[in-house]
BATIPA-306758 format. One record per atom (N, C-alpha, C, O): residue in three letters; residue number from 1; x, y, z; atom name. Coordinates in steps of 0.1 Angstrom, whole numbers, plus 5000, padded with zeros to 4 digits. Atoms other than C-alpha are relative to their C-alpha. Example, Ala and Ser with C-alpha at 12.3 -4.5 7.8 and 13.67 -1.06 7.14 Angstrom:
<rs>
(r 'ala', 1, (5009, 4988, 5000), 'N') (r 'ala', 1, (5123, 4955, 5078), 'CA') (r 'ala', 1, (5009, 5012, 5000), 'C') (r 'ala', 1, (5019, 5012, 5007), 'O') (r 'ser', 2, (4991, 4989, 5000), 'N') (r 'ser', 2, (5137, 4989, 5071), 'CA') (r 'ser', 2, (4992, 5011, 5008), 'C') (r 'ser', 2, (4997, 5022, 5009), 'O') 
</rs>
This chain:
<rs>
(r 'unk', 1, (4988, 4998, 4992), 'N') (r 'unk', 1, (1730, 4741, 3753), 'CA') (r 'unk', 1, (5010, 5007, 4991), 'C') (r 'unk', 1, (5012, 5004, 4979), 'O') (r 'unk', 2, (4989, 4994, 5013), 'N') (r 'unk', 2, (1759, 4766, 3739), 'CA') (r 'unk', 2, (5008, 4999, 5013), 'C') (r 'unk', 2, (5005, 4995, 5024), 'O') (r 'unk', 3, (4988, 5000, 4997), 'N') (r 'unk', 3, (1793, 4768, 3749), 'CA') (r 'unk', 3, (5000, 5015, 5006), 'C') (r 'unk', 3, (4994, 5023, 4998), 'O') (r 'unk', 4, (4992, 4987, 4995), 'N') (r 'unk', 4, (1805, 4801, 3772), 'CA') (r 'unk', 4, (5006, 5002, 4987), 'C') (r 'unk', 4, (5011, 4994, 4979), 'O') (r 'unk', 5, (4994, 4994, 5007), 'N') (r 'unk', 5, (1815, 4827, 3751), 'CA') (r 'unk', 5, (5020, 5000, 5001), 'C') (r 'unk', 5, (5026, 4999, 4991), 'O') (r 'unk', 6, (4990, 5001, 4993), 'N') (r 'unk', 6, (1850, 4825, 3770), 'CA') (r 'unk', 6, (5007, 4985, 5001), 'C') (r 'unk', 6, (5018, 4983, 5007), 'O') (r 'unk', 7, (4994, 5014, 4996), 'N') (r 'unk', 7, (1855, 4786, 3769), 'CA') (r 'unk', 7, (5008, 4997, 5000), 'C') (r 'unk', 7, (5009, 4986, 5006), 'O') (r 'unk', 8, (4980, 5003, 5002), 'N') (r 'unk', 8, (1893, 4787, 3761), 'CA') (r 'unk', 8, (5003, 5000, 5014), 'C') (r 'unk', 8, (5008, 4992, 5022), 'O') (r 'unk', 9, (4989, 4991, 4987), 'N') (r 'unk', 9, (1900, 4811, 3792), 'CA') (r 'unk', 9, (4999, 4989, 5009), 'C') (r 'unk', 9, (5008, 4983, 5013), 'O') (r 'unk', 10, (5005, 5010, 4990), 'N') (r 'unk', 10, (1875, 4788, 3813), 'CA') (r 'unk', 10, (5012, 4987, 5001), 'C') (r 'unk', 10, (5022, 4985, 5008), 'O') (r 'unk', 11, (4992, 5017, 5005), 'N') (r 'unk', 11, (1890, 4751, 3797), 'CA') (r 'unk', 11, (5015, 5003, 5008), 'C') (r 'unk', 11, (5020, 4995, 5015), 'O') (r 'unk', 12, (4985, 4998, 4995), 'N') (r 'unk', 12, (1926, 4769, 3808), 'CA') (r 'unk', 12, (5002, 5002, 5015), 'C') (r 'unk', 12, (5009, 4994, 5023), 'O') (r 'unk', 13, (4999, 4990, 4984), 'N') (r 'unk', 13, (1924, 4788, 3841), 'CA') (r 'unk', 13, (4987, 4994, 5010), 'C') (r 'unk', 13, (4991, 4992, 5022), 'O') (r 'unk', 14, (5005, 5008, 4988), 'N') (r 'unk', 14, (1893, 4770, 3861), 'CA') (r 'unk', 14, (5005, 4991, 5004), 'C') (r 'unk', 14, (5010, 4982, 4997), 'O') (r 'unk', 15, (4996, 5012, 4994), 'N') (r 'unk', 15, (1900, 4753, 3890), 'CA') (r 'unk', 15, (4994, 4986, 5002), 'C') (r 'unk', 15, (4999, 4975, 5006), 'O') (r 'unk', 16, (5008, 5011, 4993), 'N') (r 'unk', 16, (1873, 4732, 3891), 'CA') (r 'unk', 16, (5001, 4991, 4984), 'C') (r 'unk', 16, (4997, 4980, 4985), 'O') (r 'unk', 17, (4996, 5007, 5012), 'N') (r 'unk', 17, (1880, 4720, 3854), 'CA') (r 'unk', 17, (5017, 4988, 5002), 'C') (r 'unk', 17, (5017, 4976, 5000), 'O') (r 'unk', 18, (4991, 5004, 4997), 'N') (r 'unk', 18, (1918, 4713, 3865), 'CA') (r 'unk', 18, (4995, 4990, 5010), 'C') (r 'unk', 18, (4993, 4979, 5004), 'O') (r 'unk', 19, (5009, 5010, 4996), 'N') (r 'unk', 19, (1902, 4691, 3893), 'CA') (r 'unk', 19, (4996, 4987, 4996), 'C') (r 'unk', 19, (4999, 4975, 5000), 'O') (r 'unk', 20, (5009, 5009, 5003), 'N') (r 'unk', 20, (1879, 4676, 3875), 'CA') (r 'unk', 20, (5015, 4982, 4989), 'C') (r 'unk', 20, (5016, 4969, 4990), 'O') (r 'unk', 21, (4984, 5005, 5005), 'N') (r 'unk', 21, (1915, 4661, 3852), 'CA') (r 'unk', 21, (5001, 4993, 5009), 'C') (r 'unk', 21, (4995, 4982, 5009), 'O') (r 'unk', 22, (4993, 5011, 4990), 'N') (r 'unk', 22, (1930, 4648, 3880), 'CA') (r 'unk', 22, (4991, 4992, 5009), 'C') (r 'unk', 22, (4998, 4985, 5017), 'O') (r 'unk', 23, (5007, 5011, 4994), 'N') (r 'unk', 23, (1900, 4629, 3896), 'CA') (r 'unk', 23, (5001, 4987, 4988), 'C') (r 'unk', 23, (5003, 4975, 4989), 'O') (r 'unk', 24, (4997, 5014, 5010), 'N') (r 'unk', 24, (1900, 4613, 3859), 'CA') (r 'unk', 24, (5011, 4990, 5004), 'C') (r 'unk', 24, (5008, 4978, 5007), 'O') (r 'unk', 25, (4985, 5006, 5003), 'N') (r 'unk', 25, (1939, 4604, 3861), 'CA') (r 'unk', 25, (4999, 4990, 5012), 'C') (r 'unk', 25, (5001, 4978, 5011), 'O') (r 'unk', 26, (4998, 5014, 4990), 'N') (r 'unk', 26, (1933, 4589, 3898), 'CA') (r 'unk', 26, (4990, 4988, 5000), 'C') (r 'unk', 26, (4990, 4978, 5008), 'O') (r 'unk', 27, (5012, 5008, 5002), 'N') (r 'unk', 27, (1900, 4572, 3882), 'CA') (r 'unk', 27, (5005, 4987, 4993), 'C') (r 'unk', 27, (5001, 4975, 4995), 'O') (r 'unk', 28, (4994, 5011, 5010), 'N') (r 'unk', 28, (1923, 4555, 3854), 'CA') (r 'unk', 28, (5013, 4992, 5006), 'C') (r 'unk', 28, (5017, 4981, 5001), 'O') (r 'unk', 29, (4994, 5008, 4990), 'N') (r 'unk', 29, (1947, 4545, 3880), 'CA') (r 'unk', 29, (4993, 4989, 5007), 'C') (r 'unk', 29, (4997, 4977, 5005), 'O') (r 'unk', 30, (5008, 5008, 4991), 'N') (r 'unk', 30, (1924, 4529, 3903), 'CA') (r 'unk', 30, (4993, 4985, 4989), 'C') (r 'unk', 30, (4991, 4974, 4993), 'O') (r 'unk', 31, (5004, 5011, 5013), 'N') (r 'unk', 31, (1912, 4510, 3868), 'CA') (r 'unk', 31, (5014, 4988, 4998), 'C') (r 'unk', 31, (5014, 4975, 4997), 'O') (r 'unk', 32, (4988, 5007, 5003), 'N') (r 'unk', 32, (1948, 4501, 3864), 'CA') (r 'unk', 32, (5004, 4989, 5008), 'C') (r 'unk', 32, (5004, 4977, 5007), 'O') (r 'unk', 33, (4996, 5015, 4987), 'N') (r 'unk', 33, (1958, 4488, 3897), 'CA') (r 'unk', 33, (4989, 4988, 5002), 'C') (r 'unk', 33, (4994, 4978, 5008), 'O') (r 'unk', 34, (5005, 5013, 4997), 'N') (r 'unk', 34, (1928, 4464, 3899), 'CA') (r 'unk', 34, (5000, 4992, 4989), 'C') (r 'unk', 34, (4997, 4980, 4988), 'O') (r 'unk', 35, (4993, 5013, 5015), 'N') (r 'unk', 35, (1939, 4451, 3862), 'CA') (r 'unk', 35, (5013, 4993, 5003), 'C') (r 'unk', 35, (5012, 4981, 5006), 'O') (r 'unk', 36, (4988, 5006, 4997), 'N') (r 'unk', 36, (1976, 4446, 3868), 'CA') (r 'unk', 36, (4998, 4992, 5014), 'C') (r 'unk', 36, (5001, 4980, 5015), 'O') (r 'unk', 37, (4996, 5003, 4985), 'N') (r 'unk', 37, (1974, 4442, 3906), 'CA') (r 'unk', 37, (5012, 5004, 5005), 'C') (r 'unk', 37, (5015, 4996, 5014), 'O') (r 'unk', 38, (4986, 5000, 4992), 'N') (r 'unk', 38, (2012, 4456, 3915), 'CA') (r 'unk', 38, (5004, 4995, 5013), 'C') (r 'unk', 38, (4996, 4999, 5022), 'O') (r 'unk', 39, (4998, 4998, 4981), 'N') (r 'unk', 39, (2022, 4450, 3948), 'CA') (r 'unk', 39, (5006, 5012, 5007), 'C') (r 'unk', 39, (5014, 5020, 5003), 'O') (r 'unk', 40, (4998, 4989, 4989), 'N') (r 'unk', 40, (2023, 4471, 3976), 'CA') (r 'unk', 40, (4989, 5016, 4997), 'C') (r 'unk', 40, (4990, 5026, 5005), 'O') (r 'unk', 41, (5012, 4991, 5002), 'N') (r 'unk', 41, (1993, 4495, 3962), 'CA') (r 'unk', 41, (4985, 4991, 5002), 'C') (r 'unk', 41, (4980, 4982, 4995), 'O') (r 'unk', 42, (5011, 5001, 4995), 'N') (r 'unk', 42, (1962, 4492, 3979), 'CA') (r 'unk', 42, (4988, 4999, 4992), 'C') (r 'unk', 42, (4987, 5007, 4983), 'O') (r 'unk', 43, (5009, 4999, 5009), 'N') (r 'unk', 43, (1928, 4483, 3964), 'CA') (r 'unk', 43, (4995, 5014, 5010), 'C') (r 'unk', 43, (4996, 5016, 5022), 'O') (r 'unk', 44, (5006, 4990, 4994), 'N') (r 'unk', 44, (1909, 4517, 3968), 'CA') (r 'unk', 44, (5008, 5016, 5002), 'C') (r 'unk', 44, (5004, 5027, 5006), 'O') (r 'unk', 45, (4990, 4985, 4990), 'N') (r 'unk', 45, (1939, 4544, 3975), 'CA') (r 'unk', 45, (4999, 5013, 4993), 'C') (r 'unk', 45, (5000, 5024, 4997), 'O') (r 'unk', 46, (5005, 4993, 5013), 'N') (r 'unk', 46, (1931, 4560, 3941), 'CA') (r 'unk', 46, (4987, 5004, 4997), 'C') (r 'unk', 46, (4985, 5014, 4991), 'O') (r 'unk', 47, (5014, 4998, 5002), 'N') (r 'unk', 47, (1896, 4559, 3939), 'CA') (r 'unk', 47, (4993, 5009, 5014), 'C') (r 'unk', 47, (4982, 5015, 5015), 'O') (r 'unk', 48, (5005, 4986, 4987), 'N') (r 'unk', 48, (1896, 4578, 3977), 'CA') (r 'unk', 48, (5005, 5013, 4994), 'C') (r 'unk', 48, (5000, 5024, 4995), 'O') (r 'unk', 49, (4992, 4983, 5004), 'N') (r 'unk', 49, (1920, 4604, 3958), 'CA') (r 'unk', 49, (4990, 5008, 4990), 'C') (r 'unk', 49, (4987, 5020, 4990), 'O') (r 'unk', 50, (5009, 4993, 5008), 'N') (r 'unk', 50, (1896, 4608, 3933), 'CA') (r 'unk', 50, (4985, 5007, 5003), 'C') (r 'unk', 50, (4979, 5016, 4998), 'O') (r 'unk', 51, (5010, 4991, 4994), 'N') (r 'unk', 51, (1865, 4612, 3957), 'CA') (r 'unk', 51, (5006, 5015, 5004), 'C') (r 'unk', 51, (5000, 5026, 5003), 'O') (r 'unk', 52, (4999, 4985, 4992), 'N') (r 'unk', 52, (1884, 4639, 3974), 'CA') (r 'unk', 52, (5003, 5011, 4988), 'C') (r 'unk', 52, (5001, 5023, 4992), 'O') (r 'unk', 53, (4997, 4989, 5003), 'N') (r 'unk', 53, (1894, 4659, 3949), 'CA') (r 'unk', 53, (4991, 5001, 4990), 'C') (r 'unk', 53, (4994, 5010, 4983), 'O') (r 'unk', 54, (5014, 4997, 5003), 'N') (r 'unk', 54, (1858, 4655, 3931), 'CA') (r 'unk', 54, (4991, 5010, 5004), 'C') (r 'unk', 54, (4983, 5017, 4999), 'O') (r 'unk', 55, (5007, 4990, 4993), 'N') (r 'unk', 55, (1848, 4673, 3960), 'CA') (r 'unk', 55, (5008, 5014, 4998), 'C') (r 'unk', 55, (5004, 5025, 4998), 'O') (r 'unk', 56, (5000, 4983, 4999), 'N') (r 'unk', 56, (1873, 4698, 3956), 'CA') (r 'unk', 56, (4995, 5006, 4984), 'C') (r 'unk', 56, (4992, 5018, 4981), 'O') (r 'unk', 57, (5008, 4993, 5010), 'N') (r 'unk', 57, (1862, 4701, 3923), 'CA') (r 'unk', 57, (4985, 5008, 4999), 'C') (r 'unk', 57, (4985, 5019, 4993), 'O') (r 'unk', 58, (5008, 5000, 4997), 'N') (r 'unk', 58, (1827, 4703, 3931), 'CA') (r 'unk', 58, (4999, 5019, 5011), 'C') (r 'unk', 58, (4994, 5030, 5008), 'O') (r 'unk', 59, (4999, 4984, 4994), 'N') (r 'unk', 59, (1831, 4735, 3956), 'CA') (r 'unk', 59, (5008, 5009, 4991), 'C') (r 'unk', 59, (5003, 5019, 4988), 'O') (r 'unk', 60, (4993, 4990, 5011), 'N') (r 'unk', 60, (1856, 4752, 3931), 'CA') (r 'unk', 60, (4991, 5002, 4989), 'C') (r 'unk', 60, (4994, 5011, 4981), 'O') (r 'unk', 61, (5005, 4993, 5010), 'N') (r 'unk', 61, (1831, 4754, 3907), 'CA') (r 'unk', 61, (4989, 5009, 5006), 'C') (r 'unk', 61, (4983, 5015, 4997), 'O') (r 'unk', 62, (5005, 4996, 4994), 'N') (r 'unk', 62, (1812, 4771, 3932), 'CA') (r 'unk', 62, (5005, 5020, 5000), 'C') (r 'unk', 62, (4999, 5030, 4997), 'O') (r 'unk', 63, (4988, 4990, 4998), 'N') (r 'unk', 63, (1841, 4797, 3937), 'CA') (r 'unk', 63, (4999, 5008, 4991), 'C') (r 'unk', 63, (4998, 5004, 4980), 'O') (r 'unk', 64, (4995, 4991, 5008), 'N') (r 'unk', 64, (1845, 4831, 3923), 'CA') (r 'unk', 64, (5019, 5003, 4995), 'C') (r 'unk', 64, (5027, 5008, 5003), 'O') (r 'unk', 65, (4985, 4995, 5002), 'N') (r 'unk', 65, (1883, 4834, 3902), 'CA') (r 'unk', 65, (5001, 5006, 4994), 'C') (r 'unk', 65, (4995, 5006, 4983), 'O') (r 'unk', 66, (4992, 4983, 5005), 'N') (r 'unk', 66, (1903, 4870, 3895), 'CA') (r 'unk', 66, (5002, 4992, 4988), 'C') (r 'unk', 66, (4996, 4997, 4979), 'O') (r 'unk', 67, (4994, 5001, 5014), 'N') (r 'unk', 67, (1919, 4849, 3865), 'CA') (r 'unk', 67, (4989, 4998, 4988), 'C') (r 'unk', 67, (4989, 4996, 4976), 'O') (r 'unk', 68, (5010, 5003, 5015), 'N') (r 'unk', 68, (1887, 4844, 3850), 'CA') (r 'unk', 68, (4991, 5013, 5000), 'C') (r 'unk', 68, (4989, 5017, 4989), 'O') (r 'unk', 69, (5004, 4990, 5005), 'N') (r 'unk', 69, (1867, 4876, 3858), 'CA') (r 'unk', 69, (5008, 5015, 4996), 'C') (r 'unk', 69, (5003, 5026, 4996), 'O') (r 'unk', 70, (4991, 4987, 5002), 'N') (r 'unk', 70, (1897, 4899, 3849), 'CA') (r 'unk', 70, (4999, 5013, 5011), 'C') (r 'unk', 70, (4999, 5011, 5023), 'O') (r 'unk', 71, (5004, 4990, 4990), 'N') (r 'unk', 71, (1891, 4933, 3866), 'CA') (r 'unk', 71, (4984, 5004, 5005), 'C') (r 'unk', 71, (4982, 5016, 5009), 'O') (r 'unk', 72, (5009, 5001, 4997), 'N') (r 'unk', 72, (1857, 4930, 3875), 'CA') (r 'unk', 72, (4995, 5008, 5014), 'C') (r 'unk', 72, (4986, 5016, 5016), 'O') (r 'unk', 73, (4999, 4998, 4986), 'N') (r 'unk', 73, (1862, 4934, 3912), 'CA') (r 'unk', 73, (5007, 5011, 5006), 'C') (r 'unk', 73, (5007, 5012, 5019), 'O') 
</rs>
């Protein structure tokens, strides 16, 4: 396995990288609230946020993006 020649541009500018982040962040939430327990946050409301935007991760990596193939098109 090697790294894209390009893996800065990718790591910066894909969406489906950016994505993939923020399913983490609502993964370590969802960890959080069933440690503490706060009140008034729901078991689960975090761990739906992070299915869904798993999936948009998941189709965005699918996706052709201008900022990553420069003038190509």
């Amino acid at each position: 396995m090697r790294l894209l020649p390009e893996w800065r541009t990718v790591l910066r500018k894909a969406w489906s990288v950016k994505f993939n982040v923020a399913a983490t962040v609502f993964g370590a939430a969802e960890v959080a609230v069933a440690i503490w327990q706060p009140a008034g946050v729901p078991n689960g409301m975090f761990a739906g946020g992070a299915a869904a935007v798993s999936i948009f991760a998941n189709v965005s990596r699918l996706l052709a993006q201008k900022e990553l193939h420069g003038n190509d098109k």
